[in-house]
C-alpha positions as CSV (number, residue, x, y, z in Angstrom):
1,X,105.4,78.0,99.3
2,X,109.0,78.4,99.7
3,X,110.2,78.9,103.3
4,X,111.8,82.0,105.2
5,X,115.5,80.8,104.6
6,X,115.3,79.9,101.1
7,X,115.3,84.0,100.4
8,X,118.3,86.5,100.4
9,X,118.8,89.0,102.4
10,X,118.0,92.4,101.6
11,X,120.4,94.8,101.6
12,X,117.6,98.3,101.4
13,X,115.2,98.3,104.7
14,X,111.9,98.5,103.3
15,X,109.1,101.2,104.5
16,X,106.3,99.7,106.7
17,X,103.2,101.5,105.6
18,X,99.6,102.0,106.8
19,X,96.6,102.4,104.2
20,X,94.6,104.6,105.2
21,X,91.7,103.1,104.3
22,X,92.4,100.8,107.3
23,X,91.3,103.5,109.4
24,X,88.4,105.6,107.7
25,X,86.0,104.9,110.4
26,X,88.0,106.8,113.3
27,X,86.8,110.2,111.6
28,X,89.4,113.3,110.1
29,X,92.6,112.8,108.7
30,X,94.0,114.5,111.8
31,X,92.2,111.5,113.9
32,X,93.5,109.0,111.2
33,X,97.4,109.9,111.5
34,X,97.3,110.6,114.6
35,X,96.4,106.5,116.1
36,X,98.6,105.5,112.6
37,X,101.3,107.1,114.7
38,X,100.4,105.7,118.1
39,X,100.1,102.4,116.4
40,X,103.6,102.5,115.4
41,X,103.9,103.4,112.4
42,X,106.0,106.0,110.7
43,X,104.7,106.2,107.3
44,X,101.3,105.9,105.4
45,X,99.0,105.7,102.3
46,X,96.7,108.1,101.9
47,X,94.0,108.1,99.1
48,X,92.9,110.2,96.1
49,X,90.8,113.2,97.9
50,X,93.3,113.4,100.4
51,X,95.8,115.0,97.6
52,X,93.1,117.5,97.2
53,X,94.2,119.2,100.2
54,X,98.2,118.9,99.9
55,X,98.7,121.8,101.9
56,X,96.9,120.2,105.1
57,X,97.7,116.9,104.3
58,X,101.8,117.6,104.5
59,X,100.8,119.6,107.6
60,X,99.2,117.0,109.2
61,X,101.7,114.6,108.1
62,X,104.3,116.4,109.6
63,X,102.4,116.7,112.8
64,X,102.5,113.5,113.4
65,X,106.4,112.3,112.2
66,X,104.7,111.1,109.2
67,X,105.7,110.3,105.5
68,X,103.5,109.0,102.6
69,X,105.7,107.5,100.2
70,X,103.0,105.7,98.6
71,X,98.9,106.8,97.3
72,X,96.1,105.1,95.9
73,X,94.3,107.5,93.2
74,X,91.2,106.8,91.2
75,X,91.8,106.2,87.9
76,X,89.7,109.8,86.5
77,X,91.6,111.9,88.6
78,X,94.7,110.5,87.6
79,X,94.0,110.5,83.9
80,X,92.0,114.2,83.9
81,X,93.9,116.8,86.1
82,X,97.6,115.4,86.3
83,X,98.8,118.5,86.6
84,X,97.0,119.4,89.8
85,X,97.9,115.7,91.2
86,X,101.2,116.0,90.0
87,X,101.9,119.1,92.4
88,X,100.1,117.4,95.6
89,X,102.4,114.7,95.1
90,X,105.6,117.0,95.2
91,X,104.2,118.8,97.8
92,X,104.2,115.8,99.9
93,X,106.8,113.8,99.4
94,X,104.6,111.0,97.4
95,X,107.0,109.1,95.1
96,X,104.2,106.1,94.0
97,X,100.8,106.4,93.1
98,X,98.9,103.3,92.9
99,X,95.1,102.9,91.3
100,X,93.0,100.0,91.8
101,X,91.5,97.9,89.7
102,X,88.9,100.9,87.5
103,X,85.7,99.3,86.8
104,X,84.7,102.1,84.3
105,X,87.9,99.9,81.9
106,X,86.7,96.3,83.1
107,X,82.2,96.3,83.2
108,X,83.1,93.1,81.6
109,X,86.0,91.8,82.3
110,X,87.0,91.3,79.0
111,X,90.6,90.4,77.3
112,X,89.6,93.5,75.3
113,X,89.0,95.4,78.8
114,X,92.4,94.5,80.3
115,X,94.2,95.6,77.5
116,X,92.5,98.9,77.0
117,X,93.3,99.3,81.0
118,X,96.9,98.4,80.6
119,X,97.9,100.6,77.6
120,X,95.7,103.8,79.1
121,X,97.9,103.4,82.6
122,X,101.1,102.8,80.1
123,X,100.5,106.2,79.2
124,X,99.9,107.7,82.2
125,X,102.7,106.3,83.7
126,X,105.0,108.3,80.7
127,X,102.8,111.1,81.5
128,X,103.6,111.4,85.2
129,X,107.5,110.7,84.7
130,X,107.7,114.9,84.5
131,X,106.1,115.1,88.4
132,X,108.8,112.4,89.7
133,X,105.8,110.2,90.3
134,X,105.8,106.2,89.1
135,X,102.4,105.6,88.4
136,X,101.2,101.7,88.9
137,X,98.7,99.3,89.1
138,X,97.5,97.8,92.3
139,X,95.7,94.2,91.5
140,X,92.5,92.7,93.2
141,X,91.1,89.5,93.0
142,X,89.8,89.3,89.1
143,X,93.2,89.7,87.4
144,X,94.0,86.3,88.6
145,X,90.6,84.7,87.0
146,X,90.8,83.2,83.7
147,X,89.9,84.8,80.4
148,X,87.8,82.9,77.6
149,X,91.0,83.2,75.6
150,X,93.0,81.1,78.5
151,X,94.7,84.1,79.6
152,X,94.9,86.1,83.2
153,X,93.8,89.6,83.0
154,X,96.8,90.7,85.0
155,X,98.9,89.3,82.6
156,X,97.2,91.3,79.6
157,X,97.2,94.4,80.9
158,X,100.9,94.2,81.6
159,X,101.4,93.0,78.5
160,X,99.6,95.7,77.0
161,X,101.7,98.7,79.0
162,X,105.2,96.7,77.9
163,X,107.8,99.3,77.2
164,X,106.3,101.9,79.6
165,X,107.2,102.9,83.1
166,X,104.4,101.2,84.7
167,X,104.8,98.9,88.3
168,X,103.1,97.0,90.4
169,X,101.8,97.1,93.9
170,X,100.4,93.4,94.5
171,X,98.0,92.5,96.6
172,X,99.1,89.6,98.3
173,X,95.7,88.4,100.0
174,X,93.6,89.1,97.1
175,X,95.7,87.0,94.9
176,X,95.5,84.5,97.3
177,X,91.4,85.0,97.7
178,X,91.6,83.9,94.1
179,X,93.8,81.1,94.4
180,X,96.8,82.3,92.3
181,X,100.0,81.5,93.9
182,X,101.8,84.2,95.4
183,X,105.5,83.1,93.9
184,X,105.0,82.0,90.5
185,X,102.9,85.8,90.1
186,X,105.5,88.0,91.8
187,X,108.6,86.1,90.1
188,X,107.0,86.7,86.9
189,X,106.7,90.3,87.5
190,X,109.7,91.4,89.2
191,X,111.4,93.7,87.1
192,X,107.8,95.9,88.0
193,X,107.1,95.0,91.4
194,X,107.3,98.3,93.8
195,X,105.5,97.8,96.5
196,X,102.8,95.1,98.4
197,X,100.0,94.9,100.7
198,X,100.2,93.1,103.4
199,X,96.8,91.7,104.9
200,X,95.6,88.9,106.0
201,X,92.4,86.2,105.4
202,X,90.5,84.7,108.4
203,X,89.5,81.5,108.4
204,X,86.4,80.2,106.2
205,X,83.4,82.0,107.5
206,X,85.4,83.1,110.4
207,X,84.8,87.0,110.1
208,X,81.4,87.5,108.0
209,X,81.2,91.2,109.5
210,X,85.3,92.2,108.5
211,X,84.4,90.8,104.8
212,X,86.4,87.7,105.5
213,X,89.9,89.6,106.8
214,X,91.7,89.3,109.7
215,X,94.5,91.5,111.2
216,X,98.1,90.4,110.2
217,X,99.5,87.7,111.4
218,X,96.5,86.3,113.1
219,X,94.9,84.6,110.2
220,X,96.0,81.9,107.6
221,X,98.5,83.6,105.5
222,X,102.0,82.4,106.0
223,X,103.5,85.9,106.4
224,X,106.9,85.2,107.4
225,X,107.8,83.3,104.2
226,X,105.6,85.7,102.3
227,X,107.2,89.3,103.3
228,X,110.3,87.8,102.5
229,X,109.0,86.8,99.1
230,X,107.6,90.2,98.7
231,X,111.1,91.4,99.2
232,X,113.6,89.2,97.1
233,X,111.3,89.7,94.1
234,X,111.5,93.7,94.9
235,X,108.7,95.3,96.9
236,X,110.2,98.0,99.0
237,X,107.0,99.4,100.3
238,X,104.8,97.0,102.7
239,X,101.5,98.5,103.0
240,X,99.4,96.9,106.0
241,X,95.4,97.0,105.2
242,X,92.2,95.5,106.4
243,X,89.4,96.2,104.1
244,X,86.5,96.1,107.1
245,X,88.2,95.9,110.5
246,X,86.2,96.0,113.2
247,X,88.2,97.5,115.5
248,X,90.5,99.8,113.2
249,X,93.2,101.0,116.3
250,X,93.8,97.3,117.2
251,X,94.1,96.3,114.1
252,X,96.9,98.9,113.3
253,X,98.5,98.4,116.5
254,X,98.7,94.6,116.6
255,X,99.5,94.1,113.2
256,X,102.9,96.8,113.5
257,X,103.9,94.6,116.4
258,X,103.8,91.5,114.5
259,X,105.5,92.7,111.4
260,X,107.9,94.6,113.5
261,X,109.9,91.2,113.8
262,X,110.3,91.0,110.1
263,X,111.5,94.6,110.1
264,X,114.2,93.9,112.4
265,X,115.6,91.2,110.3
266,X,115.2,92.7,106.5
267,X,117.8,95.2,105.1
């Protein structure tokens, strides 16, 4: 892994983000933004059935000196009503939309699989281009595994949306959870790489009840060397998650004020 120094400087300050997902177990949205907020943050990334509600969910944004620059989206609701997502997203200021990894593409994981995924979210990355919304794909763990035909799946379905609007959010621990290497994956792909999530892996058996996950800078990620990474290769929107944190508030709060030193220095 290159080190800290070996990266330029950015000229663009990034946005520090929260998923929301993070904090799902501290009850409403209202609840959510509001310790998002107290944590230190001033922007977050809400999910698909919050945009169901864009009227309350820009209210409560604003509430709390909140933006949401960024969502995550299944992939039917992206593909069946873009008209009605399309407006939530103006109405809120959302400029990204990110879906995970859709299962309903991939019950096999096949080469065939990833490239069906890739060209169907090629299109619906043209299709959202009249909303003023990038539409693009947010990896987990299985795009880094190897195909029978000796190829990555990540690499297929980004082959297979070539030519279209398309980016990337990359998610940096769950590439690492497969044992890809961070640098070779988001040099590859930098021309498409928006945004990142920033999270972090405990040590081996370390955390059975979080699902493995630790809060930022406390685990075995090498985050100084890999925000910057994140950042010369073109990720202007670091998303901070924990997939199962025990103690969702902490987590937010501790992991702003150790990525609060990075922030200081990039841009």
């Amino acid at each position: 892994m290159a080190v800290l120094s070996c990266y330029p400087v950015m000229m663009t300050k990034p946005t520090l983000s929260l998923q929301l997902f993070s904090l799902r177990e501290l009850g409403s949205l209202d609840d959510q933004l509001s310790a998002a907020a107290r944590a230190g943050f001033r922007s977050v990334e809400p999910l698909g059935h919050h945009l169901e509600d864009p009227a309350g969910l820009r209210r409560t944004l604003a509430l709390h000196g909140l933006t949401a620059p960024t969502a995550h989206i299944g992939f039917d609701a992206l593909r069946d009503d873009p008209g009605r997502v399309g407006e939530a997203c103006s109405a809120c200021g959302i400029k990204q939309l990110f879906i995970p990894q859709s299962l309903r593409f991939l019950p096999q994981k096949t080469t065939t699989a990833w490239q069906r995924l890739g060209a169907e979210l090629g299109r619906l990355a043209e299709r959202y281009k009249q909303y003023g919304v990038s539409v693009g794909y947010h990896n987990m763990a299985d795009g880094f595994a190897l195909l029978p035909t000796a190829r990555y799946g990540i690499e297929v379905l980004f082959e297979a949306a070539r030519g279209s609007p398309l980016i990337w959010q990359a998610d940096i621990a769950w590439m690492s959870r497969a044992g890809a290497n961070p640098a070779e994956w988001l040099q590859r792909y930098s021309k498409i790489l928006a945004s990142a999530h920033v999270k972090d892996r405990a040590p081996e058996d370390a955390s059975p009840d979080e699902d493995g996950w630790a809060d930022v800078g406390t685990g075995t990620l090498t985050w100084p060397s890999l925000w910057r990474l994140a950042l010369a290769n073109g990720a202007r929107t670091l998303v901070v998650e924990h997939d199962s944190p025990r103690r969702p508030f902490e987590f937010a709060q501790a992991s702003f004020a150790y990525l609060s030193r990075f922030m200081a220095h990039s841009g």
